[in-house]
N, C-alpha and C positions, 0 to 999 in steps of 0.2 A: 241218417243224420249224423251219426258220430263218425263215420266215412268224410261225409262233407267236412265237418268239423277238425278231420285230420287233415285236409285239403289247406282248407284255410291257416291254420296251424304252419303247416309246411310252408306256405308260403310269405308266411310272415318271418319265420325263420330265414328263408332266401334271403328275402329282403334285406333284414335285421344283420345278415352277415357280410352283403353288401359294401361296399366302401365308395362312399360320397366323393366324387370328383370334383373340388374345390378351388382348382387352380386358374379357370378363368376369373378370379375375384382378387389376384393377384395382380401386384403390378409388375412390366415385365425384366424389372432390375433388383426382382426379389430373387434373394437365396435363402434357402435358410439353413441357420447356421445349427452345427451339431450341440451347441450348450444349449437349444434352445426346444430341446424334442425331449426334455423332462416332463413330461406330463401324466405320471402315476398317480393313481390317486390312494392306492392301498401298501403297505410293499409286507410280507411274512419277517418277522424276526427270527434270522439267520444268521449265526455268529459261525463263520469259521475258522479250524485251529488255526491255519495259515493268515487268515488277515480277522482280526475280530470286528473291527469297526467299517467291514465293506459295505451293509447296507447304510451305514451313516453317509457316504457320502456316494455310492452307486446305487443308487433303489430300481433302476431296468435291469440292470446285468446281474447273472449270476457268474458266481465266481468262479476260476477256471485256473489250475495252478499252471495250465501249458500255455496260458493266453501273453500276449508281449505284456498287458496289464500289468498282469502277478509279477514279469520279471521285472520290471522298471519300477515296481513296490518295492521288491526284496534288494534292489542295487541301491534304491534312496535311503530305504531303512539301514542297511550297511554304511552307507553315508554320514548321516546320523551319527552311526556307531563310532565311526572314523573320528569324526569332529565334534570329542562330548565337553572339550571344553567349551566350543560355541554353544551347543544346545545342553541348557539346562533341564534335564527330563524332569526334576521335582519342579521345578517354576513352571514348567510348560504344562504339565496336569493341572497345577492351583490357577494356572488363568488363563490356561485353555488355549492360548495362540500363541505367536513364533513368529521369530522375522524371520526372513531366506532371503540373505544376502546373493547375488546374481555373480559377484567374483568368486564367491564359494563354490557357487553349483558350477559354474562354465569352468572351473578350475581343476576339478576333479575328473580326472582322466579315464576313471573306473565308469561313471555315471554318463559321459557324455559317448561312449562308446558301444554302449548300450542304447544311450538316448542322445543320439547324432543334433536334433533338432530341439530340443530342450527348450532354448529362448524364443525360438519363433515361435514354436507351440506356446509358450508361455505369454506373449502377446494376441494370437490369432484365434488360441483355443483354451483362454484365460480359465473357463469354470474347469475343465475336464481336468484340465495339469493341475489346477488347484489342488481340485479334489486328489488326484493321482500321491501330488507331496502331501494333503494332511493323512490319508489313507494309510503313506507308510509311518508318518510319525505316531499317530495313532496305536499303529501295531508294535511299535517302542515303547511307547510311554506303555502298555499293559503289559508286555511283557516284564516291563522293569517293577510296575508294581506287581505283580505277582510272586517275581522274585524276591521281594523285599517282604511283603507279608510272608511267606515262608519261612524265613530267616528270624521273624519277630515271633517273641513268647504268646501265648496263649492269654486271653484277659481272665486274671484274676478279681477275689474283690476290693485288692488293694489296687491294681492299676488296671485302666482301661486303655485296650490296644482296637483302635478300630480297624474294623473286618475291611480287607481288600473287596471294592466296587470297580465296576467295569468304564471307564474315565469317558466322559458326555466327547460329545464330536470339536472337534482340534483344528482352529481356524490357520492361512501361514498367511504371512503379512509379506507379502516379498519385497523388496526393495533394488531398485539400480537395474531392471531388466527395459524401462522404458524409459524413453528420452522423453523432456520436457515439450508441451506441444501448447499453442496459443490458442485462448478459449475460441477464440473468434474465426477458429480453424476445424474447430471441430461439427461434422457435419453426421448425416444418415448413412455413409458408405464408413461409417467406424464404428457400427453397432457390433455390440459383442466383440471388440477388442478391447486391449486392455491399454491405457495411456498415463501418460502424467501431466499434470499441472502444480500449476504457483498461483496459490492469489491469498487474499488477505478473508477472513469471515466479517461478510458484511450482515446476515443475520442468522438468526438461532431459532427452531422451531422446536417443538415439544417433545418428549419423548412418549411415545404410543407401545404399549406391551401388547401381546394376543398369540395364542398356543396357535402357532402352526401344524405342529406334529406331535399325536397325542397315542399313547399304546394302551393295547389294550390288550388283557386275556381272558382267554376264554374259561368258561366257568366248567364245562362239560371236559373239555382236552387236556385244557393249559397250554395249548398253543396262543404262541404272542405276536403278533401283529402290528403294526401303525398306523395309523387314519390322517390324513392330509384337511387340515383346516383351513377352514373359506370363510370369512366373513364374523359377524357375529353368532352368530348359531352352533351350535357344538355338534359334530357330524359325528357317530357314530357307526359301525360295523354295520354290513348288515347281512352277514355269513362269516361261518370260522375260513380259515385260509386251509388249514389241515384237511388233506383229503381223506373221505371217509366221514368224518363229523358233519352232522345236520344242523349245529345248534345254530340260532340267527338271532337268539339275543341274548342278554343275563353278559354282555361282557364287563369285564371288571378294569376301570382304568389305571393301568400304571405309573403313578404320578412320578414316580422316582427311576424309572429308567430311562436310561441315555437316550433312547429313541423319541420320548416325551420332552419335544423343545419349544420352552418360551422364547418368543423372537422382540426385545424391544428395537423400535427403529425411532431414527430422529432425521430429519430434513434441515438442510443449513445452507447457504448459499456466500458461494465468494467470490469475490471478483481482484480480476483480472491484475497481478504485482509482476511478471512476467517481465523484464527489462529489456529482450524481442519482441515485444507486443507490439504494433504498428501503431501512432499517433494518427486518428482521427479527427482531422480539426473541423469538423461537422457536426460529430458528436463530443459531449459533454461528458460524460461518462463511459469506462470501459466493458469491458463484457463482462456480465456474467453467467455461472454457471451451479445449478444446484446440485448438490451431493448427497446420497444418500448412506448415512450410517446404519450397524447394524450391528449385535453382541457388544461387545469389549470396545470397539471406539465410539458408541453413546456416551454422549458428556466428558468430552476429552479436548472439546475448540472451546477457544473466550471470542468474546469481539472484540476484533482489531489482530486477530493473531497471522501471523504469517508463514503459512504452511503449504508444505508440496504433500499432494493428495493422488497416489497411484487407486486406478480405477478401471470399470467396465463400462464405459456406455451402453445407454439405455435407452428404451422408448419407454415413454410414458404415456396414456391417454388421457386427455383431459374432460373434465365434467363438461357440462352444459356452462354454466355458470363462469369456468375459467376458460375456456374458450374465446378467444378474441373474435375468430371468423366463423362464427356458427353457421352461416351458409355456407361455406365452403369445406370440405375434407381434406384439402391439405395442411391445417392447423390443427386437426384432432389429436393432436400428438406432440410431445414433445421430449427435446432430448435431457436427460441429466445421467449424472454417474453415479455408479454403485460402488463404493468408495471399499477397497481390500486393505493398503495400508496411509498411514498418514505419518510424515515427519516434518518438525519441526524448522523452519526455517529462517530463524531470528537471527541465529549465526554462521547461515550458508549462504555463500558468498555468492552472485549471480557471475552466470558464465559467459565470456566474451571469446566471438572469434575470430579469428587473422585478419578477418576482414577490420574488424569494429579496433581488436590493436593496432593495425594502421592508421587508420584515419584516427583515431585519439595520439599516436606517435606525429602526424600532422599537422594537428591540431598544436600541441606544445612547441612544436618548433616554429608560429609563428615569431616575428619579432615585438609586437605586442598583444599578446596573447589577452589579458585583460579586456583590453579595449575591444578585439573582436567577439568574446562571447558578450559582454557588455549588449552590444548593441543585437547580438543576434537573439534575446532574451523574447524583445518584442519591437520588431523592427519598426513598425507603423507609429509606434510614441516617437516623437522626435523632439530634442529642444531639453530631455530629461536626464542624462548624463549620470549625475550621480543620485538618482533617485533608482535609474536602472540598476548600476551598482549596484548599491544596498541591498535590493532584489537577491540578484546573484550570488552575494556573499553569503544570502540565508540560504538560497539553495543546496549551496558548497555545505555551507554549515561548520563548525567547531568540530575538531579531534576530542575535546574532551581532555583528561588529564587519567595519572596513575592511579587513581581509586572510583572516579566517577565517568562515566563515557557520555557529558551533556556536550550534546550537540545543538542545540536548541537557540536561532535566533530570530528575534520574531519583529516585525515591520509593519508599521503604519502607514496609509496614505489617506492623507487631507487634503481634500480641496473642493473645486467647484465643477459643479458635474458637464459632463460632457471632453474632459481634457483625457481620458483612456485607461482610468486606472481600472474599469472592470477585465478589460481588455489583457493588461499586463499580470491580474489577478489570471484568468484563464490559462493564458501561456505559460505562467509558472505553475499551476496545477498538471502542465502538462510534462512540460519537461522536466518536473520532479521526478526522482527517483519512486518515490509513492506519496501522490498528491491527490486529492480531494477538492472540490469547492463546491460551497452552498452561498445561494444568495437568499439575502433579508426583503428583497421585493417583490419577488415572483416567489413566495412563500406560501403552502398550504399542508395541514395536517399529513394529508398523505406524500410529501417529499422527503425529502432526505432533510434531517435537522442534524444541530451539531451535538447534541449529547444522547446517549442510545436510549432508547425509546421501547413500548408495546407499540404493537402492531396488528390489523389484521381482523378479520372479520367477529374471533373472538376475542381479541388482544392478546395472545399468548406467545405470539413470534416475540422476540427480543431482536430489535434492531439496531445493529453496533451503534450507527452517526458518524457525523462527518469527520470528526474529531478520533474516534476510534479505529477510522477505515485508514486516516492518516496515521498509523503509530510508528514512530521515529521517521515521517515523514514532512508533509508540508500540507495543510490544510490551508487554504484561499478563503475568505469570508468577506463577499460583495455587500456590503451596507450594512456594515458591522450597527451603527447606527440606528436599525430599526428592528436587532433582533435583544431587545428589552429583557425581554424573558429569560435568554440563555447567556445574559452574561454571567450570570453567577457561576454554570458550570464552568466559563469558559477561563474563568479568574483562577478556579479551583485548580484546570491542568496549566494552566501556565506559571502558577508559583511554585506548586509541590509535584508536576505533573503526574498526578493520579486524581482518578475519576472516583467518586461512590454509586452506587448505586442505589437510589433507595426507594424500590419499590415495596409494594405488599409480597411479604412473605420470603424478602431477597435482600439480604448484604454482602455486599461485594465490595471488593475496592480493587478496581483494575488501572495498572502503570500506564499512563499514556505519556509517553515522551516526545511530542509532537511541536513543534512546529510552525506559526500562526504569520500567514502576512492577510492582513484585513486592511480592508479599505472604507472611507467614512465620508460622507456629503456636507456641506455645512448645513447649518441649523435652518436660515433664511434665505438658503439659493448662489449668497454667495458670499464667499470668508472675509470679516469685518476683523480690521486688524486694531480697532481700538478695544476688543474684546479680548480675554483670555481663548486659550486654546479648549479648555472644558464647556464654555458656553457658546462656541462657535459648534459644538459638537452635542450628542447626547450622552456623551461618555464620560464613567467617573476616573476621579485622579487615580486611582488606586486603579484600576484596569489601564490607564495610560502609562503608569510607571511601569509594567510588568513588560515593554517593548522599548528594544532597544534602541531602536531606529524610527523616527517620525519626520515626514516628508510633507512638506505642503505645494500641492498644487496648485497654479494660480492660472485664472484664462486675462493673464493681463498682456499689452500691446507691448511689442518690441518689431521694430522695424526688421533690423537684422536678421531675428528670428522666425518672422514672419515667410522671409524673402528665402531664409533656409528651407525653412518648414514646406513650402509651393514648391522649392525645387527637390525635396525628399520627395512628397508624394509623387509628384510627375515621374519623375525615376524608379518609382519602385511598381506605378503601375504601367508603366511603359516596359516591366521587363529587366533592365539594366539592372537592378542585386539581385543576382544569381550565383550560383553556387560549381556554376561549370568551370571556368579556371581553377578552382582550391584546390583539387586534385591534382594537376599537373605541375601546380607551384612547391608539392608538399610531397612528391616524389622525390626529390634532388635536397631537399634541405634535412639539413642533422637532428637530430634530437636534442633540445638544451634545456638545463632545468634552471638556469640563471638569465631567462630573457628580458626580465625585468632591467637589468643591466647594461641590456647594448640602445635601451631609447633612453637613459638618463645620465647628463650628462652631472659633471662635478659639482656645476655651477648653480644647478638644482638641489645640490643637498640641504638646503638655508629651506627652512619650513617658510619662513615668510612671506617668499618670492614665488613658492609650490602653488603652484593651481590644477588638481586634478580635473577641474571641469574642461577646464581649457585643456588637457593634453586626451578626454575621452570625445571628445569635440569630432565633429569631423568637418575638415579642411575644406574649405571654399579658394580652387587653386582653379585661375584665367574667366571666375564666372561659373565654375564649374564644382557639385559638389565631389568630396570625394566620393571613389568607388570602393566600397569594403565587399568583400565577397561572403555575406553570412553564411552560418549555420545551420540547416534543416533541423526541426526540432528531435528529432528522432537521435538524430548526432549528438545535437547536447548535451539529450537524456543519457546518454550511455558518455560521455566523457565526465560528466557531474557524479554516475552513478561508481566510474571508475575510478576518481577520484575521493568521493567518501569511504570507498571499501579498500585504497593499497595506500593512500596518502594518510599520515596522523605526525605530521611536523614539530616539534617544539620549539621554544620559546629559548633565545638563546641571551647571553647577558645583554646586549645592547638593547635589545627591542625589548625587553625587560626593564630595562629603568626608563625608557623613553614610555611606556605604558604607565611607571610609575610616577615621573615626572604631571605626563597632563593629568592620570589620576588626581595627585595631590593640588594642581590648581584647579580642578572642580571644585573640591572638598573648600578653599579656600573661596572662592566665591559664590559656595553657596549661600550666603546671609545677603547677599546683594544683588547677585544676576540672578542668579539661576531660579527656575518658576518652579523646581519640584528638586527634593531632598535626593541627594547624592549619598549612594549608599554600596555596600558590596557587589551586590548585583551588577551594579554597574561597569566594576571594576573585571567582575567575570565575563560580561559582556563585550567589553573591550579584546580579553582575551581569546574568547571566540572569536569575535573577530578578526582577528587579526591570522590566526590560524586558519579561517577559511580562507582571508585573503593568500597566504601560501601554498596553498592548497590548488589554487588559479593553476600557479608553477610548475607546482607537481614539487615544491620543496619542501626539503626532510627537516629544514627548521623554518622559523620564522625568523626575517632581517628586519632591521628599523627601517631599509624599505617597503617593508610590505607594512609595518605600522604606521608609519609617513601616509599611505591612502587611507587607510583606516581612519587615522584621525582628522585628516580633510573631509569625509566621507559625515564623521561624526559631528564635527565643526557645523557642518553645512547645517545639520539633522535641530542641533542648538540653536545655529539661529534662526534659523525657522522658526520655531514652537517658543524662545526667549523672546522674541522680539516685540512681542507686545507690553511686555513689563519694563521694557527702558529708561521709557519717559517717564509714567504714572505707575506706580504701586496698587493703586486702589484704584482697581477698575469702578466705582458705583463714581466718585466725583474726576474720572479721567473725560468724560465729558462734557463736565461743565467746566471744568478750567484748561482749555483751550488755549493759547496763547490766543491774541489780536495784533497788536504789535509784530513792527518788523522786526524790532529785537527779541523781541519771543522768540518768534520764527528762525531767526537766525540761532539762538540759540538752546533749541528741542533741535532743531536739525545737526546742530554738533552734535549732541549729545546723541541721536541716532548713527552719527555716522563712526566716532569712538567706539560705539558698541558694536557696532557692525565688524570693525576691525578686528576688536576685541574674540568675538567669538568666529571670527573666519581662520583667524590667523595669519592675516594680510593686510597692506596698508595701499596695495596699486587698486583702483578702480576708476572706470568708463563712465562716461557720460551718463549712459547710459542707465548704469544701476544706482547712480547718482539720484536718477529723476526715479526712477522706484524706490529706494528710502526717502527722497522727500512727498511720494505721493505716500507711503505705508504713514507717516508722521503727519498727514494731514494736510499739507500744502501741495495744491492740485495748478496753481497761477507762479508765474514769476520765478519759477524753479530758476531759470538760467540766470536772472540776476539774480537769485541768490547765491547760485554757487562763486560766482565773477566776488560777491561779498564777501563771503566765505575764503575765498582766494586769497583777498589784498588783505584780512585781518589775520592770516599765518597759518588757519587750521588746515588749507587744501595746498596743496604746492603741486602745479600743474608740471607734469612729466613728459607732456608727448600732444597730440593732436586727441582730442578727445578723454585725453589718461589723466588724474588727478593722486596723487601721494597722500593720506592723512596725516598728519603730525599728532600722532598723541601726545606729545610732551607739554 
């Protein structure tokens, strides 16, 4: 029996020694890579002379002074030694981690001769080389404290000297070894290397503590050991490692040696600032990507921050529950990054290449450069000219001045739905530099809102918001109108632009310097102009004053423009604006930063006579619209983006008092025209403006011709939003006192068309816009003889075939 028994015995032995062939279960474009065959689960505590912290960061290998290991340890740590103004050995013991700059290491002739392949390895074979540099810092930093405890007195009872300990494991942060890679690129053949990105923290998850590695001694030896933690449960020895000792329990846990490591991790996810990113005009949103932190950069992201995050990808498997295709196995998984160092990138500049400085060299040397990004903004609006503008000028944005950097101008669209303004909301979210949009009608708890939020099965995620993912960028808000609830936040960043935070158990006040073009539906379907601007809307005055720019959209009939409008679309879905000649036109022409200059002529200088709509216009030459060759959006982005980051213009005397001139006649008619209190802001507003309009240029100052569009631009914006207060003051009896009379009529119709003047800054108009203030004034019949009245009693003085003069005098 105890024969048999040895039988059985034996053979389970066989078995048990065995090794399971596993590889049909493989797919067949698996490797696996060497950072990924750590799977100890015990390791002896082993310090040797020559390296002390090798099982901190090798726990398979033992150590070996003849091995290449040891020598590319002892050449890094001489490295170190070389460069001690770089590495701070007392700073890097109190917190544990270190940058390693990549011009330093590939600089050093001693190091790279030794280790020929360094940066590849440092991308390919990210954990190993890691460990390899903090291994030898490690064996620095204790050498150096030892030497220093040696050199210090003994503790008396008058002074305490504390006792030299052996320094916890030594993270390195490297930086500048990996180029910037686009999230939307990164795939399963980049597992276990190491990469960079850029995006902005779109949200914030918890931070989770739990001992991974826990030591333990032995009660019988005093041999020391570590035990590898899994899960909730606290796993325990279960034999000494010492050969010769039997003991299998009674171990004693070492809370305080280096080898016993608390691991906190935190999960945060960013998307996609990358200025090579590709425009998707399919989707709405960019990529994103989640990060995983760990030690020393737990709780070091806000929301809305914009940082480049050097990393490993990873596989992740997902639950049951997060699983989108539970039938399927090629979802069980997914990717994010295991994040080594993170740098700040509020004030690093995006990098452009030969390619992208040509074609923005291109671009500037058209001969009206305005006019063409203008229209390439959002080429299917047509008929909107200086409403596009506007757009544009807030994209460019303000330089800002010598103590403050606001860039910030923010834009309104009114009108009646179906005329494109969600449309031109989209596209300028896109070809923003960092742009965002949420809309108010396709709205549910779990979208994106504009002020940051909990989130999340237990609410504990912190979600930036639309408003925070935008910061010093451009936030889009489709139906500003029906988002009731958030405008308090939204009043809060666009006055003092800072956010509060105020949830349970969190004050925070985070800078959002952002950005706002919003768009708004009228109240009844469709904008009633015997109303104020507030009641055609659900918007308070105090949130309407805080934008500098208000545009109303009208779906009203114009023959002209109608007959425009039919032949834009046929051309543009027939093909004809395209983009293939701009290059070969833009090969042979100069670079100029004065092109503003060669389309306007002397006789244009007279503000009166100036009609920027008509020179943004596009030309109807034999029958025929013109052909402009737009912009792909992806070119925009990057000539906008290289524009706010090498262009900051200033303001030179001329364009300086021409800003203070209209200035001061706002101020003076605000007691009578104006529908809302003219104030500083406004004044600052003008000057943004006007700075991004130079900015178009690519000019190092501002001219009074770039304030000249500005204030046609602004003019337009007035009387828009003024025009319902002309006639009546008191919107509640502007409906019952109506003129009846033809003399009534005739003279409310003066007095619209003064006003009109008044706040255009022009006295020529068309028939045309003729019978649109006298339909805005209520008179829908008998337009033409009135104006034929209007004529012979002196106020109109007819100039041309359809042209009429106002006489304000």
């Amino acid at each position: 029996r105890q024969r048999r028994r040895g039988q059985q015995n034996n053979g389970i032995l066989q078995l048990s020694n065995m090794a399971a062939d596993s590889s049909f279960l493989r797919p067949e474009c698996y490797s696996a890579p060497i950072d990924a065959k750590q799977t100890v689960q015990s390791v002896t505590v082993d310090m040797p002379l020559q390296c002390p912290g090798w099982h901190l960061y090798f726990q398979e290998e033992k150590y070996s002074e003849t091995s290449d290991l040891a020598k590319r340890i002892e050449v890094i740590g001489q490295h170190y030694i070389n460069n001690a103004g770089v590495y701070n050995l007392k700073q890097i013991q109190l917190e544990k981690c270190f940058k390693l700059e990549a011009s330093l290491v590939c600089g050093d002739n001693l190091l790279t001769n030794v280790w020929p392949n360094v940066k590849t390895d440092m991308l390919e074979r990210a954990q190993s080389t890691l460990a390899t540099f903090g291994a030898a810092m490690h064996k620095v930093v204790t050498l150096d404290a030892i030497n220093s405890s040696q050199s210090q007195q003994k503790s008396t009872k008058d002074c305490y000297v504390p006792r030299c300990t052996l320094p916890r494991k030594i993270f390195v942060r490297p930086e500048g070894f990996s180029e910037l890679h686009i999230m939307s690129q990164i795939d399963r053949s980049m597992v276990d290397i190491m990469c960079s990105v850029r995006g902005s923290v779109s949200a914030i998850g918890t931070v989770e503590a739990m001992a991974t590695w826990i030591a333990y001694k032995c009660s019988r030896c005093g041999q020391e050991q570590t035990q590898r933690q899994k899960g909730y449960s606290v796993i325990r020895p279960q034999k000494c490692k010492k050969e010769g000792c039997l003991a299998k329990k009674k171990f004693i846990e070492q809370r305080s040696s280096p080898f016993t490591r608390i691991t906190p991790t935190q999960i945060v996810q960013i998307q996609e600032s990358n200025i090579q990113a590709p425009i998707d005009l399919d989707f709405e949103t960019s990529a994103f990507l989640d990060i995983e932190l760990k030690y020393d950069l737990v709780d070091t992201l806000v929301c809305g921050q914009d940082v480049i995050i050097n990393g490993i990808i990873k596989l992740r498997t997902l639950d049951a529950d997060q699983n989108t295709y539970p039938s399927t196995s090629e979802s069980t998984s997914k990717i994010y990054m295991k994040a080594v160092s993170i740098g700040d990138a509020k004030d690093l500049r995006h990098n452009f290449t030969q390619r992208d400085m040509d074609a923005i060299a291109m671009i500037n040397s058209e001969p009206d450069s305005f006019k063409l990004l203008s229209h390439s903004v959002a080429p299917e609006l047509h008929g909107e000219e200086l409403m596009k503008a506007g757009v544009l000028l807030s994209l460019f944005g303000g330089a800002g001045s010598q103590i403050h950097e606001e860039s910030e101008i923010n834009v309104l669209l009114v009108g009646d739905p179906g005329i494109g303004k969600s449309h031109l909301l989209e596209m300028a979210a896109k070809v923003s530099q960092k742009g965002t949009i949420v809309s108010g009608k396709h709205r549910s708890p779990t979208t994106q809102t504009l002020a940051s939020a909990f989130h999340g099965s237990t609410n504990h995620i912190l979600s930036s918001g639309a408003l925070a993912n935008a910061n010093a960028g451009h936030c889009a808000i489709d139906d500003l109108d029906r988002l009731a609830s958030e405008q308090g936040p939204l009043m809060q960043i666009m006055q003092s632009k800072m956010v509060s935070l105020p949830f349970p158990n969190l004050c925070s006040t985070i800078t959002m310097p952002t950005s706002v073009i919003a768009a708004a539906n009228s109240l009844h379907g469709h904008y009633d102009h015997s109303r104020l601007l507030t009641e055609n809307t659900r918007l308070s005055t105090t949130l309407l004053q805080q934008f500098n720019l208000v545009f109303l959209l009208l779906d009203k009939s114009n023959k002209d423009l109608d007959t425009s409008l039919t032949e834009h679309i046929r051309s543009v879905h027939d093909g004809v604006k395209k983009n293939t000649a701009i290059a070969q036109r833009f090969e042979v022409k100069p670079k100029s930063n004065n092109s503003i200059s060669n389309i306007i002529d002397e006789d244009e200088l007279d503000d009166e006579h100036y009609d920027l709509s008509n020179r943004l216009k596009l030309k109807n030459l034999n029958y025929k619209e013109e052909e402009l060759d737009l912009l792909p959006p992806i070119l925009l982005k990057k000539f906008i983006a290289y524009a706010r980051q090498h262009v900051r213009p200033l303001l030179n005397d001329e364009a300086a008092e021409m800003i203070k001139s209209f200035y001061m006649g706002l101020r003076d008619k605000e007691g009578d025209e104006q529908t809302c209190a003219v104030n500083v802001s406004h004044l600052e507003g003008l000057i943004r403006l006007s700075q991004a309009r130079a900015r178009i240029d690519f000019s190092a100052e501002v001219t009074k011709l770039h304030v000249r569009d500005v204030l046609c631009i602004v003019r337009h914006s007035i009387a828009d939003t003024a025009l319902n207060d002309y006639i009546d003051r008191n919107p509640a009896t502007a409906s019952a006192n109506q003129p009846t009379s033809q003399r009534g009529l005739a003279k409310k119709f003066i007095q619209m068309l003064q006003a009109r003047s008044n706040a255009l800054g022009r006295r020529l108009f068309d028939y045309d816009e003729l019978k649109d203030m006298a339909t805005r004034a209520g008179i829908t019949c008998g337009v033409s003889n009135l104006v034929e009245s209007v004529n012979l009693q002196g106020y109109l003085l007819k100039k041309g075939v359809n042209m009429y003069e106002v006489m304000t005098d």
